[in-house]
C-alpha positions in Angstrom: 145.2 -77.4 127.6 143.8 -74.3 126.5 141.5 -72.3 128.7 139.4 -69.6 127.7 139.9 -66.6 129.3 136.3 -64.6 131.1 136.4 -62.5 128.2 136.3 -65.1 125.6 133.3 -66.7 127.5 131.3 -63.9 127.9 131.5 -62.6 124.1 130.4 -66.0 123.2 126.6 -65.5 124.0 124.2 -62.9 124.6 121.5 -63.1 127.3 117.8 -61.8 126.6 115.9 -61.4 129.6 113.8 -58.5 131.7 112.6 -59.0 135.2 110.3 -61.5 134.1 108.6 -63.3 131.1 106.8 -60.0 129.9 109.7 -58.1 130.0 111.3 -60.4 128.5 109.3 -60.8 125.5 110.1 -57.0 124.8 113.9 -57.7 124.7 113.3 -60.1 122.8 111.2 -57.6 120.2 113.5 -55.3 120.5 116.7 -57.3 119.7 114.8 -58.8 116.4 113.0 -55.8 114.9 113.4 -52.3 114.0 109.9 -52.1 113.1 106.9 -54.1 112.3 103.3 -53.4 111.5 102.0 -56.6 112.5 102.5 -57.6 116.7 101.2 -61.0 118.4 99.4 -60.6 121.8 99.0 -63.8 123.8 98.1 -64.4 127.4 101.4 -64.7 129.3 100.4 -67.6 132.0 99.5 -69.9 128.4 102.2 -71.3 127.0 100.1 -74.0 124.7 98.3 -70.8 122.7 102.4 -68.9 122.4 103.7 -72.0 121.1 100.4 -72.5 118.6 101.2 -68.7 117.5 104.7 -69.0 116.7 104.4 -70.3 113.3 101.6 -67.6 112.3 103.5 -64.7 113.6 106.8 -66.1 111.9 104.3 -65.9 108.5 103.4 -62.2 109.1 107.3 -61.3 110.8 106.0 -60.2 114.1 107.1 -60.1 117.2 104.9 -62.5 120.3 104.3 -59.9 123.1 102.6 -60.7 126.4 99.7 -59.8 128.5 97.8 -60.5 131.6 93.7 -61.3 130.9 92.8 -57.6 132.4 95.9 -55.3 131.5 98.9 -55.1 129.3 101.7 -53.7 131.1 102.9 -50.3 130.1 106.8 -51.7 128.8 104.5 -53.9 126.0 102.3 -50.6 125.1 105.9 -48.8 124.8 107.2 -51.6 122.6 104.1 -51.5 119.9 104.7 -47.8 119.8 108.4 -48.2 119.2 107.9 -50.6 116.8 105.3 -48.3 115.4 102.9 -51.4 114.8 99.3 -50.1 113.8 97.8 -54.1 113.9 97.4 -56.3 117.0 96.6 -59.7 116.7 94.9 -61.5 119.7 95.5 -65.1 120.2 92.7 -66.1 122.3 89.1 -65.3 123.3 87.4 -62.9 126.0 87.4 -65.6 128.5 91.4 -65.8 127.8 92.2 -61.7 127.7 89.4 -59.5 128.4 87.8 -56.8 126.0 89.5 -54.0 128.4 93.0 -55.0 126.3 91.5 -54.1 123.2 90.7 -50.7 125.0 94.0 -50.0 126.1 95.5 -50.7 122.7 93.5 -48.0 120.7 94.0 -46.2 123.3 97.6 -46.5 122.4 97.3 -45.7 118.6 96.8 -49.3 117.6 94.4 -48.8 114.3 93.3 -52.3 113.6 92.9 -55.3 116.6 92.3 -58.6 115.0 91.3 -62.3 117.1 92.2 -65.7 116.3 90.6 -68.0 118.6 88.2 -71.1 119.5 86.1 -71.6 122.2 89.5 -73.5 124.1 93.1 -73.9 123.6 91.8 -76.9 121.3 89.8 -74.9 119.0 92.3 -71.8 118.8 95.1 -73.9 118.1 92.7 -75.5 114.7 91.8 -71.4 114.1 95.1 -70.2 114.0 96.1 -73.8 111.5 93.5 -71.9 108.9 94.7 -69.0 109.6 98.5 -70.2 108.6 97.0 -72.2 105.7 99.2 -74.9 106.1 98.4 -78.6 105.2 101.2 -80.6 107.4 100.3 -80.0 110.9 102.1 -81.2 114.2 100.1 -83.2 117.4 101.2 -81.9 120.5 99.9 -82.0 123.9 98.0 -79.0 125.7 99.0 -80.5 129.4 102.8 -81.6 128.8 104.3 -78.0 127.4 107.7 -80.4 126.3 106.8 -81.7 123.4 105.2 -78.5 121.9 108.3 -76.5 123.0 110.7 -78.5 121.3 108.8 -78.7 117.8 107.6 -75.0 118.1 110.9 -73.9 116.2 110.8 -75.9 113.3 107.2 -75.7 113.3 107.7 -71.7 112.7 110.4 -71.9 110.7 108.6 -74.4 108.5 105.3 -72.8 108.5 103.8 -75.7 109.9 100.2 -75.2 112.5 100.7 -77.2 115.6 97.4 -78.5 116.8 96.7 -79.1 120.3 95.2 -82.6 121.4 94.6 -84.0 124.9 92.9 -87.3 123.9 94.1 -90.6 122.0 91.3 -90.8 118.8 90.5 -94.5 119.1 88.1 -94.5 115.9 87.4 -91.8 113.1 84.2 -92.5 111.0 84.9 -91.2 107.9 81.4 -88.6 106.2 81.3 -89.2 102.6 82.3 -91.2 99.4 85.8 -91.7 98.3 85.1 -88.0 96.0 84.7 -86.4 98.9 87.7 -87.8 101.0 89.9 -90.2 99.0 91.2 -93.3 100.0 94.6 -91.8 100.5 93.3 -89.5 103.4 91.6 -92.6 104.5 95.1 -94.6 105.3 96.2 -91.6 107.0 93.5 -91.5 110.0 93.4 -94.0 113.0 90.7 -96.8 112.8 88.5 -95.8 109.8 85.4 -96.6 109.7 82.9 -96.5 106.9 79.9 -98.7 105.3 80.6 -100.2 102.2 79.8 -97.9 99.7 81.6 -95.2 101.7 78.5 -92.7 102.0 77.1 -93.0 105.1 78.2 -93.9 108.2 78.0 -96.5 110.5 77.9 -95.2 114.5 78.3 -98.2 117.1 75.2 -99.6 118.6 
């Protein structure tokens, strides 16, 4: 039986990790990129909105950096400026990371600070899908992180939006005539429900 020796073991991987998950995000950007203009800032306590961003920062080739709501730590101002990125996007709204990060990026030579983001997780997971432009999306849940974690891989290297959903849609009433959304799309939704001619709808007494 062959057995390998400690030195074989230890060439076989390489760990990525700082003292904790916002340093460990900048190893990360630094083991994957020399440069880039573009950086992704999400809130580093909300996993659903990181995993929603994957696939839109693998479109522009960015790195996903982190930040608390009121202040970005100084290793993640370092790592734009080494990366010499002049355009910060911000995955979520004020309520999510306060207007005082915006601050400190200028303040750090960061030219251009864009949002994506809804009024909750829900919505900012649909804003960043248009943002992607994709037409396949993936249904994952915002409460159980598992099942968004294991597709968010694929999902970025496919380009495909995940799209966050806490409910089960019991019936879709479907606005419009067949021009408008064609019978195809119909088969596609759970429980359609139209009136005859398909042009208005009929709501539930």
């Amino acid at each position: 039986m062959l057995i390998p020796s400690p030195n074989t073991a230890e060439a076989s991987y390489t760990r990525l990790a700082g003292s904790d998950r916002y340093q460990t995000a900048v190893k990360y950007a630094q083991k994957g990129w020399g440069k880039s203009e573009y950086v992704f800032l999400v809130k580093g306590d909300e996993y659903a909105e990181a995993l929603c961003a994957g696939s839109l920062a693998s479109k522009y080739n960015a790195p996903i950096l982190f930040t608390e709501k009121y202040s970005v730590s100084s290793d993640t101002l370092e790592e734009i400026k080494r990366l010499e990125a002049n355009k910060v996007i911000i995955v979520g709204g004020y309520d999510s990371i306060s207007g005082s990060i915006d601050q400190a990026l200028y303040s750090a030579g960061v030219i251009t600070i864009e949002r994506v983001y809804g009024s909750d997780k829900y919505e900012t997971s649909v804003e960043i899908a248009k943002r992607l432009g994709s037409k396949e999306v993936a249904l994952a849940s915002a409460d159980q992180y598992a099942g968004a974690l294991s597709v968010a891989s694929v999902a970025a290297a496919k380009g495909i939006a995940i799209l966050l959903q806490n409910y089960k849609i019991e019936r879709t009433y479907i606005i419009g005539g067949t021009e408008a959304i064609s019978k195809e799309i119909e088969k596609q939704v759970p429980t359609p429900e139209k009136d005859k001619a398909g042009m208005q709808i009929r709501f539930p007494e």
